[in-house]
N, C-alpha and C positions, 0 to 999 in steps of 0.2 A: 686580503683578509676582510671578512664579512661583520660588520659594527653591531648589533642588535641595535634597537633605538634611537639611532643617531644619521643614518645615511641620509642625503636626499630623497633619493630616487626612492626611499623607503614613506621617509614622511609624506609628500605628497596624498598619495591617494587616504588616507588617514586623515592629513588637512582637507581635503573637498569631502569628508564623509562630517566633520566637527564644523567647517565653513557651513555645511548645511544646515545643520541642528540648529544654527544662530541664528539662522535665516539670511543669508548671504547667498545671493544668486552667484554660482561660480560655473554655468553652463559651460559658458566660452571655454574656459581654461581649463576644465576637463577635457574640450572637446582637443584642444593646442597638446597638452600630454596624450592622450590615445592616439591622435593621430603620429605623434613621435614615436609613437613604440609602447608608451609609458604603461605600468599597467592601472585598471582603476580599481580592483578590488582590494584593498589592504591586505596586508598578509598576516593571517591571526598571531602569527608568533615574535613580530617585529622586523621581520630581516628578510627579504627574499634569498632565493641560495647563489645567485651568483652575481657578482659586483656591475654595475650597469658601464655602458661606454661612455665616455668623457663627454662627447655631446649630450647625451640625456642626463647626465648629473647637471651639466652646465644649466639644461633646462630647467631642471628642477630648482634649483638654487635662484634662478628668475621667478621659477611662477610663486614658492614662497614667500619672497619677501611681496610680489603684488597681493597674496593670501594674507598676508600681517596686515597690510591696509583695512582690510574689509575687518578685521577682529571688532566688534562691539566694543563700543567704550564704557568704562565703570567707573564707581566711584572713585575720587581719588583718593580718600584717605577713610580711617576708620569713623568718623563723627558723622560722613555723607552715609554711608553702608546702614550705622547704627538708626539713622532716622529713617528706614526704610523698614524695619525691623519694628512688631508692634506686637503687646501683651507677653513681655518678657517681664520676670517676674525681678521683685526687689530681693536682695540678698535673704536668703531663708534661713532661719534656724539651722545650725549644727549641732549632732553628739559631742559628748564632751571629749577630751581630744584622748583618750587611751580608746573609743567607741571608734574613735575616727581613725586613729592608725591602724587600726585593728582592720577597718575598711580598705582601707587603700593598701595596706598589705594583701588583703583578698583581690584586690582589682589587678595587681601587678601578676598576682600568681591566676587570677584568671583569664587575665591576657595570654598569657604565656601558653596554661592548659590549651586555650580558646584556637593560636596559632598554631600548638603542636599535632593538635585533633585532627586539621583542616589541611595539614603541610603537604603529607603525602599523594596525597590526591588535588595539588594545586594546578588548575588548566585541565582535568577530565573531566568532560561533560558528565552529567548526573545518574544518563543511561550505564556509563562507563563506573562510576564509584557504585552504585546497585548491583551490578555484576561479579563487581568485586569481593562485595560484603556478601552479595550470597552463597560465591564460592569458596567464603573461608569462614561459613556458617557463621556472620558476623550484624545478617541483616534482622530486625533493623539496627542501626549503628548504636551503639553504647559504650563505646567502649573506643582506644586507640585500635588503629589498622593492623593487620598483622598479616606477612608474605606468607604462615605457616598454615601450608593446605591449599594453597593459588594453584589452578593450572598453569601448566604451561602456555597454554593459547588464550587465557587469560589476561596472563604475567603478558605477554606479547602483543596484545591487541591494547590495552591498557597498563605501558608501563608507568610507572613511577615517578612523580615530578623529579627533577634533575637532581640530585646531590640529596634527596631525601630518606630512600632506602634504609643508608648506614648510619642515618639516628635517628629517625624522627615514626620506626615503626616499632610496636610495642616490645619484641624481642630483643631490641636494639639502644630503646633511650636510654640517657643517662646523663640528664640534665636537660636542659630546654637546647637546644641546637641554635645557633645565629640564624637569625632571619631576620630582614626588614623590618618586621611588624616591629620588631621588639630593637632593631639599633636605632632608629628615629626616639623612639619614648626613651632608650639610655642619651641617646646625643642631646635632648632636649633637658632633661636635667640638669645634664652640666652645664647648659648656655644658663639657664636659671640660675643655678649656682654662682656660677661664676659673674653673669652679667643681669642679674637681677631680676625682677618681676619688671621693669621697665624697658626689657630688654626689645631690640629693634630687628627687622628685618635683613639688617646689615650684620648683627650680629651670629644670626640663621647661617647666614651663608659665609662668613667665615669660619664657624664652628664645620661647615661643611667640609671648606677645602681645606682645612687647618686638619679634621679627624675622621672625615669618612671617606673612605674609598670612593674612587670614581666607582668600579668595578662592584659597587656593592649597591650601586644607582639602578633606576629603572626608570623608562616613561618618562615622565614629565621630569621627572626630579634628575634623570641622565642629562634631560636636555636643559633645564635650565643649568648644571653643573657646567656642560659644554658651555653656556652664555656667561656664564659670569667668568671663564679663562678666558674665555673670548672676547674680554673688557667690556663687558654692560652690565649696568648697576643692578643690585639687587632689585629694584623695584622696575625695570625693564625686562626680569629675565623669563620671568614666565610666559611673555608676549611676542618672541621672536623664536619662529618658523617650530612652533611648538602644538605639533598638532594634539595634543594628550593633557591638556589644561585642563580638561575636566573629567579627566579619569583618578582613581580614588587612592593615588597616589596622597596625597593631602592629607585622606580620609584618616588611613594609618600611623600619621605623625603624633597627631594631639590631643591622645589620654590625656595626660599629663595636665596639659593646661587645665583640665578638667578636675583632677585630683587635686592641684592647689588652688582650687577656688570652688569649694564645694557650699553647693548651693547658691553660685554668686553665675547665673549665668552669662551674665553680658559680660563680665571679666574673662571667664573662660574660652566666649567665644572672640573676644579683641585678642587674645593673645595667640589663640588658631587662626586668625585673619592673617596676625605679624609673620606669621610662622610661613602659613601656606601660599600669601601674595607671593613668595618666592620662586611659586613652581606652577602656580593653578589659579584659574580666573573662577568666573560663572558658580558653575554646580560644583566642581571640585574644587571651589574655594568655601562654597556653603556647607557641601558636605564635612570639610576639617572644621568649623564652625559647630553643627551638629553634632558631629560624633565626640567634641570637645563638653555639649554640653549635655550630654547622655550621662557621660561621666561624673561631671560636677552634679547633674543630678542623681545619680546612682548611688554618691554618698550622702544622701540627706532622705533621698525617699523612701517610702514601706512598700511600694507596688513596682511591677515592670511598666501598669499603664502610666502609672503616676511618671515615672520615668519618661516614655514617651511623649504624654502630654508638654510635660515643660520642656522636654529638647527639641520639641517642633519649635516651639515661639522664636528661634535663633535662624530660622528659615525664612526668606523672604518668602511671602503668600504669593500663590499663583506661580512658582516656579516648580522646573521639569522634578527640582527635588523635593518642595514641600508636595505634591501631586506624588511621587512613589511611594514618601516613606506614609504615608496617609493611606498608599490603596495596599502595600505592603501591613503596614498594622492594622488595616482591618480585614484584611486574607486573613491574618492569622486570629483574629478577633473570629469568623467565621463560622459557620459550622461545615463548612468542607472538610475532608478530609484530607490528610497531608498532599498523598498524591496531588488530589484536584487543586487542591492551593499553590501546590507547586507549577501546577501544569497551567495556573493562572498565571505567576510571575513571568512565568518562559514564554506565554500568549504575547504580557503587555511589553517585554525587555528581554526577551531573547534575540533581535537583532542588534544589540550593542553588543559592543566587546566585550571578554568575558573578567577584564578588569577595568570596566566604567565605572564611576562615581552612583551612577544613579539604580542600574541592577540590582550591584552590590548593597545600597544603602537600604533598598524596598526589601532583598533578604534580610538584610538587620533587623528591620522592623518586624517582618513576618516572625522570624526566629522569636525575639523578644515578646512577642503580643500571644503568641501558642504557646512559649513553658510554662506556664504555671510558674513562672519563679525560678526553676527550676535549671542549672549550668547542665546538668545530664541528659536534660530534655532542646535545650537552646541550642544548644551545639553543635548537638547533629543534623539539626533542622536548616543551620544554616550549611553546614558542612554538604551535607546531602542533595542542597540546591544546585550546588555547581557554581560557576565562576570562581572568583576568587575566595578560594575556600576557607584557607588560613589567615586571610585578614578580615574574613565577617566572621570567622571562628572566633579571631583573637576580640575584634571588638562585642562582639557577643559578652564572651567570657570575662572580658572585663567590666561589662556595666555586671552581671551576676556575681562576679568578687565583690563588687562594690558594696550592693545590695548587700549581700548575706554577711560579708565579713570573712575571714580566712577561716576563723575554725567550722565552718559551714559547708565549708568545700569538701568534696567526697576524697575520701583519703589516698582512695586508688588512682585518681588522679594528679593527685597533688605528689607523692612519693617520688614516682621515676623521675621528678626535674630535679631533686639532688639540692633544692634551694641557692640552683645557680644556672645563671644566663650564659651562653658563649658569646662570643662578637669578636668582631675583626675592629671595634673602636682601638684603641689606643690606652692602654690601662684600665680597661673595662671590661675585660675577658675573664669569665668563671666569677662574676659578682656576686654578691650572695641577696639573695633577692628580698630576705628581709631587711636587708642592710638598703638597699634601695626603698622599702616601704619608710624606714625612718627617715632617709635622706628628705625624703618626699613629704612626709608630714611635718616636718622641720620648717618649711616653704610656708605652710601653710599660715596666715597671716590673723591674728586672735582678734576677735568680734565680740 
């Protein structure tokens, strides 16, 4: 039986592609796997297709943990991080709080729109989603995806992300579908709920194994799940033979934080720190930082730039992710046209994975910096880029709820989700997602 995300023989060549990015000389020990057989190219999809021989696992399972050595050391705790962090702003004015729910009702159903937009076309290159929309006279995108009118050598050369098809295309939905994007932001309310705004990164990871499926894990967050059955502490687990620490796993958990600390950016991103030390170091730890505090600013600002501007300040200066999201919003600041700004992103980060923290985050920014404001124009722009499409869809769409508010959202989008989430959580299946914008504005703490 073949693991996605979890083999040895898997993560290696993944570790020496992330060992590099760090700056960790791992010559040697690329050269000690190939010469074993091993292979060096990572396999885009997580899994190679047939299980390796007991001696090359054995191998792998060595040269990982000498691969954890070399990992970069960080801060230890949130006060070292936060002094590294400069021109974040003091807590901003907020609407008054029926302004404010009425936001974050917009945010949760933008997210939602933002994932559902993006789902079906999750892992097609962007040549492959173009194709698609041309031949079901749907280019350019406006609208959800639809199989009605696909060729068949289409349908064939471009199918379908996995399990997508039977909800998440426009003949078909009928409520938002379970996806990641959207079980991390329901998992994280209840830890709030239940264990407070002080809550710890211990508390993260038992809400994990206490209510989310392994099976509903990916990347980094698979592999720190495996580390914590595996008896290591929450705050070891993101560090051990985890070659996906800075993929944007992170990135998709911490709405939320965002939403109950609006306009309070260093709040929002201390609570995306707690959250994401879990699973992600570096950029994937900056990026759940970030997209925490998009958010929090999304319900207090008038602009997308204004938006950007403050959720850079939560970036440490001079890293691979304040450098994306910075040439990502000014691509979209540009006067290129879409193509070419597209054809810019895939120039500077089309050799990452097509679920890295840092691709992904530079499409956020571009999406955001070109609508006008606009969720009908953001979405597709991110959708359209490629990679991970349904979770720069969903974070899109949620800073544009934020922003406009729900009754702002265009109807035809808002309608097929039936004003209810699916999830495999535990009591949290068919939510009704207004019910979750109250929950949420409840949290919110009066200024």
């Amino acid at each position: 039986m073949r693991l996605t995300w979890a083999q040895p023989e898997d993560l290696v060549p993944h570790e020496l592609v992330q060992a590099r990015a760090e700056g960790s000389g791992v010559d040697a020990i690329a050269d000690r796997w190939s010469a074993a057989g091993g292979a060096l190219d990572p396999v885009r999809g997580g899994a190679t297709p047939d299980a390796a021989s007991d001696e090359l696992r054995a191998l792998a399972r060595e040269l990982l943990v000498e691969l954890d050595a070399l990992v970069p050391p960080e801060p230890s705790g949130w006060p070292e991080l936060r002094a590294l962090l400069h021109g974040i702003p003091s807590p901003m004015s907020t609407p008054d709080a029926s302004a404010l729910r009425e936001r974050v009702h917009g945010a949760w159903v933008g997210r939602s729109v933002g994932c559902l937009w993006g789902k079906p076309v999750e892992k097609i290159p962007r040549q492959g989603i173009e194709e698609i929309l041309r031949a079901t006279g749907r280019w350019p995108l406006a609208d959800y995806f639809t199989a009605e009118g696909l060729p068949e050598d289409v349908a064939a050369r471009w199918p379908w992300n996995r399990r997508s098809a039977v909800n998440s295309l426009v003949e078909n939905i009928d409520g938002m579908p379970e996806d990641d994007d959207l079980n991390y932001p329901l998992l994280n309310l209840r830890v709030l709920e239940t264990a407070g705004r002080g809550f710890t990164t211990d508390d993260t990871a038992q809400a994990w194994l206490a209510d989310l499926p392994a099976g509903r894990t990916f990347t980094a967050e698979r592999i720190a799940y495996r580390n914590l059955l595996d008896g290591y502490r929450p705050d070891e687990a993101a560090r051990v033979r985890n070659p996906f620490r800075e993929w944007i796993g992170a990135l998709i958990r911490t709405d939320v934080y965002g939403w109950i600390n609006p306009g309070d950016l260093a709040e929002a991103a201390r609570m995306a720190w707690t959250d994401a030390r879990l699973s992600h170091t570096r950029n994937g730890l900056w990026g759940a930082m970030w997209a925490a505090a998009l958010t929090s600013a999304s319900l207090v600002a008038s602009s997308v730039d204004e938006v950007l501007d403050l959720a850079a300040t939560v970036v440490p200066e001079g890293s691979d992710l304040a450098e994306a999201v910075a040439h990502g919003a000014d691509l979209g600041r540009s006067a290129l046209d879409d193509a070419a700004a597209i054809d810019a992103l895939h120039d500077a980060y089309g050799h990452l994975h097509w679920v890295h923290t840092i691709n992904n985050a530079a499409t956020i920014a571009f999406a955001i910096a070109r609508s006008g404001g606009d969720i009908a124009r953001g979405v597709p722009l991110a959708v359209i880029t490629g990679w991970d499409t349904d979770s720069a869809g969903a974070t899109v769409g949620s800073v544009f709820g934020g922003l406009t508010g729900f009754d702002r959202l265009p109807r035809r989008l808002i309608e097929p989700l039936h004003n209810r989430i699916a999830t495999s959580l535990p009591g949290l299946d068919g939510v009704e997602i207004d019910d979750l914008a109250r929950r949420t504005a409840a949290l919110i703490p009066a200024r």
